[in-house]
PAZA-521760 format. One line per 4 residues: for each residue x, y, z of C-alpha. Coordinates in steps of 0.001 Angstrom, whole numbers, plus 500000, padded with zeros to 6 digits. Layout:
// PAZA-521760
X:Y:Z | ...
END
This chain:
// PAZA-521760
672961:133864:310454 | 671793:130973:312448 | 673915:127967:313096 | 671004:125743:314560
671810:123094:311892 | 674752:121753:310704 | 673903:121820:306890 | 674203:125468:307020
677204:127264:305490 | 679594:128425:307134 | 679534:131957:308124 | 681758:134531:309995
681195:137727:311668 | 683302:140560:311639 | 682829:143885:313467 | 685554:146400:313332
685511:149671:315168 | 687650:152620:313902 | 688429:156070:314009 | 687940:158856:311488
691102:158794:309479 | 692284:155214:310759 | 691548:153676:307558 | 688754:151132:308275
686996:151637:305056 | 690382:150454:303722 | 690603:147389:305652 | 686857:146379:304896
687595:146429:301431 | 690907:144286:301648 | 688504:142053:304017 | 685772:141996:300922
688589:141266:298611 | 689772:138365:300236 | 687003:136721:300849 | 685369:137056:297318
688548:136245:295480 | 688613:132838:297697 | 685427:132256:296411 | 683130:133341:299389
680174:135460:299681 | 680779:138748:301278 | 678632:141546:302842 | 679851:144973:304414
677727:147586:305991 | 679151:150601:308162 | 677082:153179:310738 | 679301:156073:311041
679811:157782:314769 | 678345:160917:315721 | 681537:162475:315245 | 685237:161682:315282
685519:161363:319040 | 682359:160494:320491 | 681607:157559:318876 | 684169:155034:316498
682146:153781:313169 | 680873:150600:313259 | 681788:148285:309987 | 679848:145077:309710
681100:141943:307602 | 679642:138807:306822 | 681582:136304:305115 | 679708:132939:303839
681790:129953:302494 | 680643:128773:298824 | 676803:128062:298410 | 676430:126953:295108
673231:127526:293878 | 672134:129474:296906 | 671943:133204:298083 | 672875:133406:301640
670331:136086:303451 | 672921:138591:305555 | 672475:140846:308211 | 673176:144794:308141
674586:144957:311570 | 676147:143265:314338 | 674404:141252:317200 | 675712:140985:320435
677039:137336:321355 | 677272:136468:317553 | 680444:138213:316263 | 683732:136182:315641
686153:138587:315134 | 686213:142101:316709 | 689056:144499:315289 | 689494:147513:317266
692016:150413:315927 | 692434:151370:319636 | 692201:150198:322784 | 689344:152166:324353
686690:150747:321432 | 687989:147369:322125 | 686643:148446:325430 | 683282:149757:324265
682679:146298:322152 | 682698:144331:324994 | 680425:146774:327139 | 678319:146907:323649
678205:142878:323767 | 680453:142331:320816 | 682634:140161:322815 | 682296:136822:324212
684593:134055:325430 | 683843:131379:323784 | 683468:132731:320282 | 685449:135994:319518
689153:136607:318395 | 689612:140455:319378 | 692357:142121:317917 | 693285:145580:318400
695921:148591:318825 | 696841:149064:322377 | 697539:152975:321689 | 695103:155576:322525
693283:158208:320993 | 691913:160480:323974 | 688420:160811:323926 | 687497:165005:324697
685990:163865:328131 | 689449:162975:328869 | 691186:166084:327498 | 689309:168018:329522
689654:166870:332700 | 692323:169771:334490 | 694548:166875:335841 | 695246:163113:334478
691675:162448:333320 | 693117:159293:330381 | 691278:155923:331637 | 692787:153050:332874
694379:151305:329985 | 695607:148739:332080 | 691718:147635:333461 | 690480:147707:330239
693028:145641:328893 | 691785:143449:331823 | 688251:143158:330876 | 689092:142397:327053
690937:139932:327995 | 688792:138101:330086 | 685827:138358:327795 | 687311:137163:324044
688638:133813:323236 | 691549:134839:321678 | 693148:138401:321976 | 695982:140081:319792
696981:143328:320751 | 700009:145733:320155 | 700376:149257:319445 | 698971:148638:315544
699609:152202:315167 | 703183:152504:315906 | 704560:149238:313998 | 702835:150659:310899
704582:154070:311316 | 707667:152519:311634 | 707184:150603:308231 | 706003:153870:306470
702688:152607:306220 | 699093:153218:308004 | 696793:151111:310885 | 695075:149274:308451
697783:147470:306894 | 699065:146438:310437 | 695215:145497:311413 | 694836:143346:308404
698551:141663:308955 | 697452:141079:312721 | 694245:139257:311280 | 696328:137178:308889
698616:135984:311819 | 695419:135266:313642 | 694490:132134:312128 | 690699:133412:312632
690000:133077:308570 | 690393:130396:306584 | 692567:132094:304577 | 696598:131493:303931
698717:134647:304435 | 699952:134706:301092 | 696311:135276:300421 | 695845:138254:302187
698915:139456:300663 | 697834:139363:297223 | 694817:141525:298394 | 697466:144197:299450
699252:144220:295805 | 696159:144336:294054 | 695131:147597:296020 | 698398:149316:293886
698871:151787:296702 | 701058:151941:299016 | 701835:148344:298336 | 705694:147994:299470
705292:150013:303114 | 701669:147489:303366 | 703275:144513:302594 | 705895:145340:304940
703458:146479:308487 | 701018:143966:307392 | 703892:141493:307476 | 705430:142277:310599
702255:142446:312470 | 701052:138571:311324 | 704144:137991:312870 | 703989:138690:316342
700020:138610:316149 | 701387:134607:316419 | 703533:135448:319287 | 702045:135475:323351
700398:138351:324571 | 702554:139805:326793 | 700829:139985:330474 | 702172:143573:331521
699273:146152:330760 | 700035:149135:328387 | 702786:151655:329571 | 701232:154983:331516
701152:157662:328946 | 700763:159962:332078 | 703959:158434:333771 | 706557:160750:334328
710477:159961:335014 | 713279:162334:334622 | 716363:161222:332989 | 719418:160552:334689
721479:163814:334794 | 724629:164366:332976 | 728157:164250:333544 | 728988:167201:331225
726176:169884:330354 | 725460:170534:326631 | 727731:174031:326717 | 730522:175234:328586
727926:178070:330182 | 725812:175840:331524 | 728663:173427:333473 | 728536:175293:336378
725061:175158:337289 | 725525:171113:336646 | 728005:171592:339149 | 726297:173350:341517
723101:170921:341640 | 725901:168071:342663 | 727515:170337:344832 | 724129:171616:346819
721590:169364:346721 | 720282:166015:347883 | 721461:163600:344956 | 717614:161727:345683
716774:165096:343819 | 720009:165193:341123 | 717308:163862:338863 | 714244:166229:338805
716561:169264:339411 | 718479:168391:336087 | 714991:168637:334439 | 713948:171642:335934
717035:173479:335474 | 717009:172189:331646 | 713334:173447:330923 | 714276:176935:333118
717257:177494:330659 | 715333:176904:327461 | 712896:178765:328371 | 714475:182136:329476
718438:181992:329904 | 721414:181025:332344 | 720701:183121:334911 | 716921:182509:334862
718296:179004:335732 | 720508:180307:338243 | 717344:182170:340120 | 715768:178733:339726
718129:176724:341557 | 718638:179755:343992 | 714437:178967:344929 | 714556:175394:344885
717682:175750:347497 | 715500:178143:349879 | 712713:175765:349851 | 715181:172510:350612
716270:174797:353425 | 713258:174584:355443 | 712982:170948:355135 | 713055:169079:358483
713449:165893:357329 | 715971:166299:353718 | 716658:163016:353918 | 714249:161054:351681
714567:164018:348992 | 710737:164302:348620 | 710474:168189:349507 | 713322:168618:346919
711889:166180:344272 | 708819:168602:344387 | 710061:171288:344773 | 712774:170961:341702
709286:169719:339675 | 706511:172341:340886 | 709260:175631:340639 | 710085:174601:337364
706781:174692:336126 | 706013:178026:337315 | 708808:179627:336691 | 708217:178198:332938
704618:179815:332902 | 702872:179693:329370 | 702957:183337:327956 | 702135:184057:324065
706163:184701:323766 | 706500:180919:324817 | 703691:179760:322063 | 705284:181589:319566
708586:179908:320094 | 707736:176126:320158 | 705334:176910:316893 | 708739:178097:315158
710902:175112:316097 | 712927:173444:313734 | 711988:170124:315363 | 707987:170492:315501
708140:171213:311908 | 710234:167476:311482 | 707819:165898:314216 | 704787:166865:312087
706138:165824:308946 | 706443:162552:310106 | 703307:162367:311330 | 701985:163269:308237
704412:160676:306274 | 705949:163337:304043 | 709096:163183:301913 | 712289:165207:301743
710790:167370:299101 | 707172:167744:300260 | 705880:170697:301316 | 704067:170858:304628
701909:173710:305474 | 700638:174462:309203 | 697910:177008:309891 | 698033:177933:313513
695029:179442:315339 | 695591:182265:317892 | 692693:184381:319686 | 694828:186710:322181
692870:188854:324559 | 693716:191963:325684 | 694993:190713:328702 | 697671:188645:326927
699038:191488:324380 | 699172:193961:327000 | 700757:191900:329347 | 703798:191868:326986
704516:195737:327745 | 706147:196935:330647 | 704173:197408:333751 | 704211:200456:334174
702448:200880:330314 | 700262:198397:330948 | 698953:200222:333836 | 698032:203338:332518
696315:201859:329394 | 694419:199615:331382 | 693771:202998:333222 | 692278:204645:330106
688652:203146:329200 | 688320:205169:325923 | 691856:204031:324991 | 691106:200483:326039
687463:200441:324436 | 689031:201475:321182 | 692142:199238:320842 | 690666:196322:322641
687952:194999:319983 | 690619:195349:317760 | 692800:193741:319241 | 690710:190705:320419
689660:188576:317668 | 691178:185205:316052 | 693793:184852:314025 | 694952:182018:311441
698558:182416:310725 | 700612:179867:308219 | 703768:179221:309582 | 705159:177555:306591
704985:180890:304664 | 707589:183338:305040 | 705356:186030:306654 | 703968:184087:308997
706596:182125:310054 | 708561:186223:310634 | 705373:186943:312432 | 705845:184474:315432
709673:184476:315546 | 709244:188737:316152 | 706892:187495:319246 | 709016:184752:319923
712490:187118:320000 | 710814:189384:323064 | 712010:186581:325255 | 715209:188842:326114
712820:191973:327361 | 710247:188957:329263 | 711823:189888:332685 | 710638:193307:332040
707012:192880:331245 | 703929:193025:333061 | 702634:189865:332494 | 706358:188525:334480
705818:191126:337091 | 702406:189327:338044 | 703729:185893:338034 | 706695:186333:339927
705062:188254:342558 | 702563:185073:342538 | 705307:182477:342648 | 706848:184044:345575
703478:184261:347216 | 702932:180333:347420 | 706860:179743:347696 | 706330:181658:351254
703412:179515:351778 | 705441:176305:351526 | 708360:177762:353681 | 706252:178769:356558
704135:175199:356546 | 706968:172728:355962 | 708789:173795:359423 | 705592:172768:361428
703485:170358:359036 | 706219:168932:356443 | 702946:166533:354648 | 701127:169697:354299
704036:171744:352784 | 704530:168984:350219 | 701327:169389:349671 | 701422:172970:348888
703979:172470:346830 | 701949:170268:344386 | 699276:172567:344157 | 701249:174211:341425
699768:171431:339065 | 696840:173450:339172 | 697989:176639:337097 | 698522:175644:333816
698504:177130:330150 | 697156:180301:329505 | 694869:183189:328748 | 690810:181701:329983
692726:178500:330732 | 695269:180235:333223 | 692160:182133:334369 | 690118:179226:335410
693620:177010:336862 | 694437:180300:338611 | 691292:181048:340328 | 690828:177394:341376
694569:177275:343142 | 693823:181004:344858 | 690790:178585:346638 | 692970:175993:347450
695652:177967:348679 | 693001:179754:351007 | 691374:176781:352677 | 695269:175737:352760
695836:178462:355439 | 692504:177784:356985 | 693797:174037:357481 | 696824:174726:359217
697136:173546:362842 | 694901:170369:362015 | 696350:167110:362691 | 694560:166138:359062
695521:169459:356997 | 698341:167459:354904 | 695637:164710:353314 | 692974:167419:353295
694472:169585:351155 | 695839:166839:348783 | 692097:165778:349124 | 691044:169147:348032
693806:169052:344832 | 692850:165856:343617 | 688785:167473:343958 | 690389:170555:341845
691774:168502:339093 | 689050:166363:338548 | 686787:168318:336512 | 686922:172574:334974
683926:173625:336492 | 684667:173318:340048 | 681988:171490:340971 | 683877:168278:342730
686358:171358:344765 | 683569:172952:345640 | 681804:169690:347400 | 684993:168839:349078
685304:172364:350148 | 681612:171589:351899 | 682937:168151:353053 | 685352:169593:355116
683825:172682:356676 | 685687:175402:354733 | 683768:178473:352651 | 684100:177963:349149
END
């Protein structure tokens, strides 16, 4: 509506941007409520995304002071540089509402949730493909009037309650409508749902929507630190490898060690953890320069990892946990007498269900192509198994219990063999070229997960790891090849490894 003259009512604009399943058809209608109970005319429109993750719906809002005796003419949809309030239920479409002109700086209030919800472009990046919270944060800030932001989605949890209760609490605390907060209040208890857990995030969010926004940019969700490692393990068995990480290695490295040894032990046994430290030691060994604990620090992360491979035995076990099953019921809010059910999706290949015999086995079936053409198509199709039913659930903890014959099978054989492979690659460099030998050691990030997924990180590190060896002797080859891993994380396909590949003279 036009503001040109100052006999006009008074109108504001209200543009929220939300998530499928973040409640902003909720939150428009608490909006609605309050304004028409106060007496105002009210308007809400909404243009849904393309789908849940490549595009937020769009809710409109006008809201028109009394006219009595007149019908205010509304809009259907926002206009860029004539919106007052943006509400954003995280902090990437906050983002897109300023690059959408949504925002400006003399005129809008943004409020919004600084978590995230990762976008698939981001999810499917082979390294750390999240964007940079902390710049957009930047540009949001510079571009509203007023900004309120906290992690909506996490104060609400913690009052039992959903975003949109925290979102409409944070717009109360505002001061950006002309409404009291006992107003917006009532709107909550007349929605009889949910009221007490509503009340409550809605509450403590107008609150500290009145207090500063803090200056510090959203925490890294990518960071990584290791905790401090303990005085005492968690078993009597396990004190003497604690005591052996003091006892042998750089205490720079007590640290990331601890970790390793920790995710080693759950994931096979003692003496799996044992042979881990035993590598870690070897590789420490050949360090010229200990001092500074960096060669350690990745070599305590990078063994870890692949001695702690993903295998179908491994999936089966964390599905079966007793505390995923408590971590998803309160996600999904549910009470001590609620029954949660979880379907879980599996599509083994042949690859991954003969890999669980013994090598030898494995070997001669793969051998036999009418024995492999009959079982394989059988064998290679999806499966949906429920977890919460007794069946399934016995189903997965069978796979999951042939972690005690792992060492034996085929698919251990291969990755072993492999492990040693690169670990000899790092030994040989870091004498001569200690950058380039850290390096190597990092280019374990790039196996991950497993069956096509393992397949693709596997074949991408077998490329590094070659123009690795053709690198040695350069003055450069340390930076080059972290060059060439930062290439092979940025995107599946290859494409950005391959160009640096070209970049630097080596055959792809």
């Amino acid at each position: 509506m036009s503001r040109l003259s100052p006999l006009q009512p008074k109108s504001i604009n209200i543009a929220i941007l939300a998530l499928g399943g973040q409640g902003g058809g909720v939150l428009v209608d608490w909006i609605v409520d309050l304004a028409e109970h106060a007496g105002w005319t009210a308007q809400a429109t909404s243009v849904a995304g393309v789908a849940q993750r490549t595009g937020a719906t769009i809710y409109y809002i006008e809201l028109v002071e009394p006219t009595a005796g007149h019908e205010p003419v509304l809009a259907l949809m926002p206009v860029p540089g004539d919106v007052d309030i943006l509400i954003a239920a995280e902090l990437m479409e906050a983002g897109r509402a300023v690059e959408r002109g949504f925002v400006t700086p003399e005129r809008t209030t943004v409020i919004t949730s600084s978590h995230r919800t990762y976008a698939v472009q981001e999810k499917m990046v082979p390294g750390n493909g999240v964007a940079d919270s902390g710049a957009v944060l930047d540009v949001v800030r510079g571009a509203c009037r007023q900004l309120v932001i906290e992690d909506m989605q996490a104060l609400a949890a913690a009052q039992g309650s959903v975003i949109s209760a925290s979102l409409f609490g944070a717009l109360a605390g505002s001061g950006a409508l002309p409404f009291p907060v006992a107003d917006f209040e009532a709107v909550v208890e007349r929605s009889g749902v949910g009221v007490k857990p509503s009340l409550a995030a809605m509450r403590a969010a107008a609150d500290l929507a009145k207090q500063p926004v803090p200056p510090n940019p959203p925490a890294d969700p990518m960071a990584t630190a290791p905790r401090p490692l303990p005085q005492r393990a968690a078993s009597a068995a396990l004190q003497p490898l604690l005591d052996r990480v003091r006892a042998e290695f750089p205490k720079a490295a007590w640290d990331w060690i601890g970790e390793g040894l920790a995710r080693v032990v759950d994931y096979q046994d003692l003496a799996y953890g044992s042979e881990y430290l035993g590598r870690v030691a070897k590789v420490i060994a050949q360090d010229p320069d200990p001092a500074d604990g960096r060669v350690a620090h990745e070599a305590a992360r990078w063994v870890a990892v692949a001695m702690s491979y993903d295998d179908v035995i491994r999936v089966a076990d964390l599905k079966t946990r007793a505390e995923r099953a408590e971590r998803i019921r309160g996600e999904v809010g549910a009470a001590g007498d609620d029954v949660v059910g979880t379907e879980e999706y599996f599509h083994p290949r042949w690859e991954e269900i003969v890999s669980l015999l013994p090598a030898g086995l494995a070997d001669r079936l793969d051998a036999s192509p009418r024995l492999k053409g009959f079982l394989a198509p059988r064998m290679d199709r999806g499966r949906r198994i429920q977890t919460h039913t007794l069946i399934g659930h016995l189903q997965l903890r069978f796979v999951a219990g042939l972690r005690r014959w792992r060492r034996g099978n085929r698919r251990h054989a291969h990755e072993v063999a492999h492990l040693e492979a690169w670990l000899r690659e790092v030994e040989r460099a870091l004498p001569q070229d200690r950058l380039l030998g850290i390096e190597l050691l990092r280019c374990r990030r790039l196996v991950k997960g497993y069956s096509d997924t393992h397949a693709r990180g596997s074949s991408r590190f077998d490329k590094v790891m070659r123009a690795a060896r053709a690198l040695q002797g350069r003055p450069d080859a340390g930076p080059a090849l972290g060059a060439l891993l930062q290439a092979a994380l940025r995107d599946a396909e290859g494409r950005a490894l391959a160009q640096q590949l070209n970049t630097l003279g080596l055959a792809a």
